[in-house]
Residue, then its C-alpha position, 0 to 999 in steps of 0.5 A: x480520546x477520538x482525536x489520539x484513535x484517529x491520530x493512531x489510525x492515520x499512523x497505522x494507513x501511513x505506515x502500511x503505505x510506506x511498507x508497501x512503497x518499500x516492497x513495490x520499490x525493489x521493482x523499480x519506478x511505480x507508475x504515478x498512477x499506481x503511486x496515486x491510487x496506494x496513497x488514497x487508500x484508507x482501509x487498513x485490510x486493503x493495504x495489508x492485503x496489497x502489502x501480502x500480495x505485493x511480497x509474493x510478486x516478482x514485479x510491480x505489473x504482477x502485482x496489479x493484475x493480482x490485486x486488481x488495481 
């Protein structure tokens, strides 16, 4: 049962990243750096928080300034 939670939890952290990459790639390249840096995130709120503040950026510059990465 811990295993299948964990399992659903690391489905949940890739999907957030996968969204995140979807919105932040209409700007263009992602920098390795920042490509590297959403990867190793394992916080659920945090990847929500980028993916909110990704969606009301105009550019992949605006949106690390805004959530200070």
């Amino acid at each position: 049962m811990q295993g299948e939670l964990r399992g659903e939890q690391r489905g949940k952290i890739q999907g957030k990243i996968e969204a995140l990459f979807d919105i932040l790639s209409e700007y263009g390249a992602l920098p390795e750096k920042l490509s590297e840096r959403i990867r190793g995130e394992q916080d659920l709120s945090v990847l929500q928080s980028w993916i909110k503040t990704a969606a009301k950026s105009s550019s992949i510059e605006e949106f690390e300034e805004k959530a200070r990465i």
